[in-house]
N, C-alpha and C positions, 0 to 999 in steps of 0.2 A: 779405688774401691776394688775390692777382692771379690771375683768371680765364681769362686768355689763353690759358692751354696747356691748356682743356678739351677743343681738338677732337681731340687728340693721346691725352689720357689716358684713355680709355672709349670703349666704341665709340658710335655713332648711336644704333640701338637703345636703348642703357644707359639715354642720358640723353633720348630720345623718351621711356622709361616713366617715367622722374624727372620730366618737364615736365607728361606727361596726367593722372600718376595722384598726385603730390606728393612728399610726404619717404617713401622706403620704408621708414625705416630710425631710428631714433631713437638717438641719439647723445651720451651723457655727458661731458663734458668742461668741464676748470678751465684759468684758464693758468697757475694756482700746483701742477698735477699735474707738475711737473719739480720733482722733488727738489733743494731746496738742498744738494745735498753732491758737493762738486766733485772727488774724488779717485774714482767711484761709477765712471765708464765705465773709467778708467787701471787700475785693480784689478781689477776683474770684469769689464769691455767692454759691462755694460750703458749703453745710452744713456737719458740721464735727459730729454732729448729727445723721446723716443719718442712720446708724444702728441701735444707740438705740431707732430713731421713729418708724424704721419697725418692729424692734422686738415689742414692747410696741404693734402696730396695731397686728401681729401674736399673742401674748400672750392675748389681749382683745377678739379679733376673732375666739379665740382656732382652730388656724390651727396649732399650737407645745402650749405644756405647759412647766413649765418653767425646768421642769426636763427632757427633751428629745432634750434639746439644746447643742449641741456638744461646750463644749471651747477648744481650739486647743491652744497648746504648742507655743514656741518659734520657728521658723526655727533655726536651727544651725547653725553655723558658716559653716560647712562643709557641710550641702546642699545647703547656701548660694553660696558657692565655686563650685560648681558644674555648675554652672551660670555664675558668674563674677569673673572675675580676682582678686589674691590677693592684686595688687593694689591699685584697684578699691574700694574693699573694705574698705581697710585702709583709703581712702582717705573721705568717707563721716562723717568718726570721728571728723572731723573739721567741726565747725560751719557753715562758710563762704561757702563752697562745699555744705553742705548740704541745707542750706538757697539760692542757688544758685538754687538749682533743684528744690525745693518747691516755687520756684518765692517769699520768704519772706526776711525779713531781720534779720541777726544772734542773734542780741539782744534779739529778742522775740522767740526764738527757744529753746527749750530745746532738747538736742540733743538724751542724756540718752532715755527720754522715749518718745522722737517722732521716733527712730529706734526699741524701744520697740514694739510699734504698728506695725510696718512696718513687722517687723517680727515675731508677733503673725499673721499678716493677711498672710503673704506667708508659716505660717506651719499651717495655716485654708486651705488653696488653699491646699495645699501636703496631709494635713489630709482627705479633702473633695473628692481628686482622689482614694484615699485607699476606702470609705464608699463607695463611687460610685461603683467602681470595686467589694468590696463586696454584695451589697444589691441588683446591677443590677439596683438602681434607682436613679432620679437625688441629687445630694446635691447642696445649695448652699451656698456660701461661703459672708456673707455679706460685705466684704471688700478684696478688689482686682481686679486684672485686671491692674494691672501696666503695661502697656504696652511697653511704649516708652524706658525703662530701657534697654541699651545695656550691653554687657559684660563689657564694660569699661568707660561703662557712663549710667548717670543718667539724667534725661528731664523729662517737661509734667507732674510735680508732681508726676514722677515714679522715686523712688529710688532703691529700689527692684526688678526684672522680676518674681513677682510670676510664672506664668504660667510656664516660663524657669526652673525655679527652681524644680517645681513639676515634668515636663517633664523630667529633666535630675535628679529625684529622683527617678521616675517610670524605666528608660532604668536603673538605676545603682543596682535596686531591680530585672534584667533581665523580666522585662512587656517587649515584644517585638511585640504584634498587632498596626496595625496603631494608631496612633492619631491623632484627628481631631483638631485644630483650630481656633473657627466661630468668628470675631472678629465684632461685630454689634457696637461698639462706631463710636461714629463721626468720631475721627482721627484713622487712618490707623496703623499698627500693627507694625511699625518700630523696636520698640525695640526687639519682637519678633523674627517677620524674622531672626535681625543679629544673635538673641542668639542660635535658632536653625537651620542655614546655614548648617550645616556639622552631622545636627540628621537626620538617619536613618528614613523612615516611617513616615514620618509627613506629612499631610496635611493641610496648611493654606488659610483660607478665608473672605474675606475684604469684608465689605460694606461701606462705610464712604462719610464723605461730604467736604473731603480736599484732595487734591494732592499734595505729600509729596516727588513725582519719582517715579520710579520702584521699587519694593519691590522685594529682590532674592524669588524665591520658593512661591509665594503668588499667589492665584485666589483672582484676586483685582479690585472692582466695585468701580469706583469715582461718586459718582450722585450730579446732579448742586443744585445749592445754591438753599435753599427753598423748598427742593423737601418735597411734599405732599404725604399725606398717601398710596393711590392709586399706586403713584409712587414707592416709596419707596417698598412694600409688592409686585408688581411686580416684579421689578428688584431681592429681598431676593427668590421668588419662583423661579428664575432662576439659584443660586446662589444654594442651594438646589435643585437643580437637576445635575448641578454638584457635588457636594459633592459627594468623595466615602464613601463605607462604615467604619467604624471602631471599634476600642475596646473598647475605651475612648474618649471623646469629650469636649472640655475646651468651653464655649459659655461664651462672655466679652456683656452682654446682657447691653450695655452703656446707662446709663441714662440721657446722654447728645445730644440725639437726639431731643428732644422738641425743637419746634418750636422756642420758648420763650428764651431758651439755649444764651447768651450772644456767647459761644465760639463754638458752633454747626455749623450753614451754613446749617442745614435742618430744616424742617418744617413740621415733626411728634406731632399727637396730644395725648395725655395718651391712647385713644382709638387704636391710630393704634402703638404705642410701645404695649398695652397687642398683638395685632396681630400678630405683630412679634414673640412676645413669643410662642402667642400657635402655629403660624407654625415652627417654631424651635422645640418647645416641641414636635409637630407631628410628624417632620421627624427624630427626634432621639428616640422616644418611645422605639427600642429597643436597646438601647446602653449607658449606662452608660454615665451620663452626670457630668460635675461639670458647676455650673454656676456664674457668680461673675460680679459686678455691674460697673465698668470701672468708667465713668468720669460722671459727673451731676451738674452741676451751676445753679440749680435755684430753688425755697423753693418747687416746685412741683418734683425733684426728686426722695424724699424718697417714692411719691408716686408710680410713675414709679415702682421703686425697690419691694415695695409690692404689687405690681398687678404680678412682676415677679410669687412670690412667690406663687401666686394663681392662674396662669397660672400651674405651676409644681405641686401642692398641688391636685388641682382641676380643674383642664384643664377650667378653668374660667375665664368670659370674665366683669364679674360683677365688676363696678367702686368700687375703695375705695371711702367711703362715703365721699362727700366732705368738712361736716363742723366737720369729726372730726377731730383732734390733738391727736396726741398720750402722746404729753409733759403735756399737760394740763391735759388728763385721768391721767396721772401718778401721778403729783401736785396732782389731786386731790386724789387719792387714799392714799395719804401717807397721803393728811391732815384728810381722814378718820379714816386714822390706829391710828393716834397721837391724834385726838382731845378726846377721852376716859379720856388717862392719864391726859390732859390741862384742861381739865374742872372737874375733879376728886379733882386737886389742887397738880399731884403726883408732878407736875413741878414746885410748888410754886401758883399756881392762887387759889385765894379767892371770895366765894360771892360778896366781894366790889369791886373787881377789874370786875366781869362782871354785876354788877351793874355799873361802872364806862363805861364799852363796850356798854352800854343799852343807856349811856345819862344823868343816873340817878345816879352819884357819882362824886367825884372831884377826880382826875388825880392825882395817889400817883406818890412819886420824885423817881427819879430811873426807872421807868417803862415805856417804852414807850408806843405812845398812849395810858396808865396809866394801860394798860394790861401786856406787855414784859416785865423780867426782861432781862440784856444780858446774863445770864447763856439760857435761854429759846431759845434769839436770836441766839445764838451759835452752841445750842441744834440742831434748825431750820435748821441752815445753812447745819450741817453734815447730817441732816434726806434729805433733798432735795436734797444733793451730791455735793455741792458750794466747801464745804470743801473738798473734794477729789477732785475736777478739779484742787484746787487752791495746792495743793500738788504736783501734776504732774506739775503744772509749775515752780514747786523749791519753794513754800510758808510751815509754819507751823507756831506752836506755835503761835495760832492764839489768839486773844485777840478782845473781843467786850468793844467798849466804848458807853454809850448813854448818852444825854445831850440835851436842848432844847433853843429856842431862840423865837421869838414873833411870829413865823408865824409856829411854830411846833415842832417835836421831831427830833434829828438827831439821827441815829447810823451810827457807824463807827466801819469797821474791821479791825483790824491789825495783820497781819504775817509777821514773820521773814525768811527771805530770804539771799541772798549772801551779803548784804549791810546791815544787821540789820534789826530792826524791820521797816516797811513802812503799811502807808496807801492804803489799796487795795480798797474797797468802805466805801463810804461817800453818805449820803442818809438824806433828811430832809423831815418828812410824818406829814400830818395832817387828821384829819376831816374837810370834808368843804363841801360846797354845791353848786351843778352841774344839772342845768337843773330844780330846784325844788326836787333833789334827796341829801341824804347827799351819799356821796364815798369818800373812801382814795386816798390824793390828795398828789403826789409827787411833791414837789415844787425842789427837788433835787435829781439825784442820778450820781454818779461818784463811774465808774468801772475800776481802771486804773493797769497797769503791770507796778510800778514802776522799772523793770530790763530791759523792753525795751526802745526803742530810736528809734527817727524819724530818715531817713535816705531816700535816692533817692527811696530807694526800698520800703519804708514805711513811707511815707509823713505826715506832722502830716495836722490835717483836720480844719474845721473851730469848734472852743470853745476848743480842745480836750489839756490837759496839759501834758496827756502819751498816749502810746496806752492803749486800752481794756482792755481787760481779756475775750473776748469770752460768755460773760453770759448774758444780754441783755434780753435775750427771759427768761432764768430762771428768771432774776430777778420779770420780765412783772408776770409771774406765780405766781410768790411765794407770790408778792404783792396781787394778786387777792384772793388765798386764803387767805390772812389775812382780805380783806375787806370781805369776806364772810364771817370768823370768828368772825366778830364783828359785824357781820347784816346790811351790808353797801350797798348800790344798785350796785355799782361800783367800780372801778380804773381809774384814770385822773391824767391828765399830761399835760403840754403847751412844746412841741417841741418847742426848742429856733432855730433847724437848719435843712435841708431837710431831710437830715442820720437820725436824731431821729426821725423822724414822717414815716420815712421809713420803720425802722425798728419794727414799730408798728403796720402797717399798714393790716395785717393779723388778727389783733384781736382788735386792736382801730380804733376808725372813727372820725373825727372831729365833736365835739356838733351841729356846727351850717351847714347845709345843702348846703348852696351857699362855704363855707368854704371848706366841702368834694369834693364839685365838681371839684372844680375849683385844688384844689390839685390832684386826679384823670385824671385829664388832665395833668396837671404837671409830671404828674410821667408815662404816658402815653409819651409822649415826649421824659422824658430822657431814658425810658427805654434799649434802645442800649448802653445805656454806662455803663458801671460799676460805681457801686454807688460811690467810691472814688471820680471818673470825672463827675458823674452828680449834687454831693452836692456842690465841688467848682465852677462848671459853675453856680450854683444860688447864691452864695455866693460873686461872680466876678462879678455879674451883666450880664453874659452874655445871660439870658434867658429872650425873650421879652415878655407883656404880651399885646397885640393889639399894636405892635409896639413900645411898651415903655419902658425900663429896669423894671423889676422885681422884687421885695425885698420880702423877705420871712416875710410874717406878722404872729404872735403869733396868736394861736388859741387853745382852748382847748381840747383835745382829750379826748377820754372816751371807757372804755370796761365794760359795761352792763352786772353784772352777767344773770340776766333775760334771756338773747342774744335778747333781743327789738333787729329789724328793723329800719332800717334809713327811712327817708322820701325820695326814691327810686326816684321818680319823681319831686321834688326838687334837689336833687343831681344829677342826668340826663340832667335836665334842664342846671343850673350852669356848670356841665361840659361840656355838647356842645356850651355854650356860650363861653367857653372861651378859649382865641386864643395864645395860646403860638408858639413863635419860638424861636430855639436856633442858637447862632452868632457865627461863629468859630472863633479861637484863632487867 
């Protein structure tokens, strides 16, 4: 990660105390904690991300550098077992079981290394109660908080009971002071409660915004739908003042309490989740804490999760800055590291070939936009880490093809998987001109998992011929530094369907001003639904737009390396003009 943009992201202060007095803050993390399962953010809006954006903001912000970050072992089968029944366990070795708890479908699961994850994070959780207990200060554990996980069953995207796990690893290592509990997610601690019913010394405590029943052995606060900051950090200072004291303290500091939260039912803002942090942090100051990220559905999660961390770090109440990206710091810093050797020529590129990037050569054969050879392309894909997601999903032996046709260059990946060789992305790029600007224009790209299959549980969508592959946003990046690479103003793109201009929409804006607005609205609208159900309600005609059915019209989108401003008040305007409603089924 590129350090550059520390002086921007913490204040002086922050990292004056980071420099005199060392790491404050002990830090759990894999780079295999992103879930192989690529349909996981489209379905639910969790982003499977989420670690490696927080780490990327921690490592830019120098609040840990990259050598003082704990990676934690495998759980074991037998601290596993300490938790769940041997049944139990047996039984998530099938596909169909385990696709059943993760709400996805079996086809696009890879089972191998999606319980690989599962339990690198529940021996981060076990590892992070050891560090705590030693150090006396908090750890956190960037993945966990599986909650809903009983002894003999699995829900709620919780396969694992880390927390259970840890607990009944600590009592089996004879730790016999109380432990504490604090369960801050939306949903209530079900899986916990049953797993530690019959442990010694425990105290558990709920705050949540569902009612789920009575929970054994639990201090459990239900608060109504919507509930606002004010309310919420009221009710938590009550809740903490109950609280006894203890040795150890598990806090599931859930990032699923945002307002915004599709699966929440409260109405917490980034400011009053850091609140909660620092009064949690406050009232455990002296007790060893572990703390771990629970549930989060929405692209402002991983922000939540790093305010946590700056909460513990720096008892700080300071926003993460809002227009940065960790994904994109990162993009960029790799194509800092690389572009040396690419314009050196270590990777094949010649004076003609960036004479040819200038405008000022003709496009040798073989080379896309008359710069890439596929060895470079290939090259690319492993420096950015394509090639290693696409391995975790059961892919190798990967093979780049390029070739062109009238309207541009295509490349095409292929790996070999459980069926042979298949096509995983297909991409057609040009030079063109947008706005009076020339940017690299994607006239094509198809990201698909030929091993999975549409099914009830994974529906196929409007244009889609497989599912995904999860990469969407890498791709959005990786393109952008290429149009940088070549001196290009931008990246542009015509979303043919809602889901793609959606899933843009964090870093593209549509060209034309009355076109943003009026989208803006649209997606204002469907927002309560998950995107699966709000791309077919416009795709079905069910969304009206001044009473009329509504068709999704072509427009051309654009990410401005510059980062130019929209026309703020043209876009404003267009969006309160216009009058969407949507028709139920």
């Amino acid at each position: 990660m590129s350090g550059h943009r520390a002086v921007s992201l913490v204040p002086l202060t922050h990292r004056l105390r980071r420099w005199l007095g060392g790491p404050p803050l002990t830090v759990l993390y894999h780079p295999d904690y992103r879930l192989p399962l690529t349909s996981l953010q489209f379905k639910t809006g969790m982003d499977p991300r989420r670690a490696d954006l927080v780490v990327g903001f921690l490592l830019d912000a120098h609040v840990v550098r990259s050598g003082e970050l704990v990676e934690p072992r495998r759980a074991r089968y037998l601290e596993l077992a300490r938790a769940h029944t041997q049944e139990y366990l047996e039984s998530v070795f099938d596909g169909e079981t385990l696709a059943h708890i993760l709400a996805l479908d079996a086809s696009e699961l890879p089972v191998d290394e999606t319980l690989r994850t599962l339990r690198l994070a529940c021996g981060g959780t076990l590892e992070a109660a050891r560090i705590a207990l030693d150090t006396g200060r908090p750890a956190l554990n960037l993945l966990g908080g599986f909650h809903h996980a009983g002894p003999e069953r699995g829900g709620g995207f919780s396969v694992f009971n880390d927390v259970a796990v840890a607990v009944a690893g600590l009592r089996a290592a004879r730790f016999s002071e109380r432990i504490i509990v604090l369960d801050l997610d939306a949903h209530p601690p079900d899986g916990i409660a049953e797993c530690l019913v019959e442990t010694q010394d425990v105290w558990i405590g709920s705050l949540s915004g569902a009612d789920w029943g009575t929970l054994e052995r639990t201090d459990e606060t239900v608060l109504p739908k919507g509930c606002s900051d004010p309310e919420y950090l009221g009710a938590l200072r009550g809740l903490l003042a109950r609280m006894p004291g203890g040795g150890l303290a598990f806090v599931i500091a859930g990032g699923d309490v945002l307002a915004e939260d599709p699966m929440s039912g409260l109405g917490l803002t980034l400011a009053g989740a850091r609140q909660r942090d620092l009064l949690v942090a406050t009232a455990l100051r002296t007790t060893p804490s572990v703390w771990l990220p629970g549930g989060g559905y929405t692209p402002e999660a991983w922000r939540l999760l790093a305010g946590t961390a700056l909460s513990l770090a720096f008892g700080s109440a300071e926003p993460v800055p809002e227009g940065y990206d960790p994904l994109r710091a990162r993009f960029r810093a790799i194509a800092n590291e690389v572009g040396p050797e690419v314009l050196e020529g270590d990777l094949g590129l010649t004076d003609a070939d960036l004479m040819t990037a200038l405008g000022q050569g003709r496009p040798e054969a073989g080379r896309v936009l008359g710069v890439y050879t596929a060895e470079e392309v290939e090259y690319g894909l492993y420096r950015y880490g394509v090639l290693g997601h696409l391995r975790r999903l059961g892919f190798d032996e990967f093979r780049v093809e390029l070739g062109r046709d009238a309207r541009g260059d295509r490349v095409r990946l292929f790996g070999t998987g459980r069926y042979g060789e298949q096509l995983l992305i297909d991409c057609l790029l040009a030079r063109d001109e947008v706005a009076g600007e020339n940017v690299l224009f994607v006239h094509w790209l198809s990201l698909q998992n030929p091993a999975g299959h549409f099914s009830s549980a994974h529906s196929r969508l409007p244009g889609q011929e497989a599912p995904g592959l999860g990469l969407a946003r890498e791709a959005g990046e990786l393109f952008a530094q290429v149009a940088r690479r070549l001196g290009l103003a931008g990246l542009a793109f015509t979303p043919a369907w809602f889901h793609t201009a959606h899933a843009a929409k964090t870093s593209m804006c549509f060209v034309d001003p009355a076109r943003q607005g009026e989208f803006e609205a649209l997606v204002a609208l469907l927002a309560p639904l998950p995107l699966a159900d709000a791309t077919r309600a416009v795709a079905e005609g069910r969304v009206l737009l001044d009473g009329e059915p509504y068709r999704w019209r072509p427009g051309v989108m654009v990410h401005w390396l510059d980062g130019r401003a929209v026309d703020r008040a043209r876009v404003d305007q267009a969006r309160d003009g216009a009058h969407f409603a949507l028709v139920a089924r």
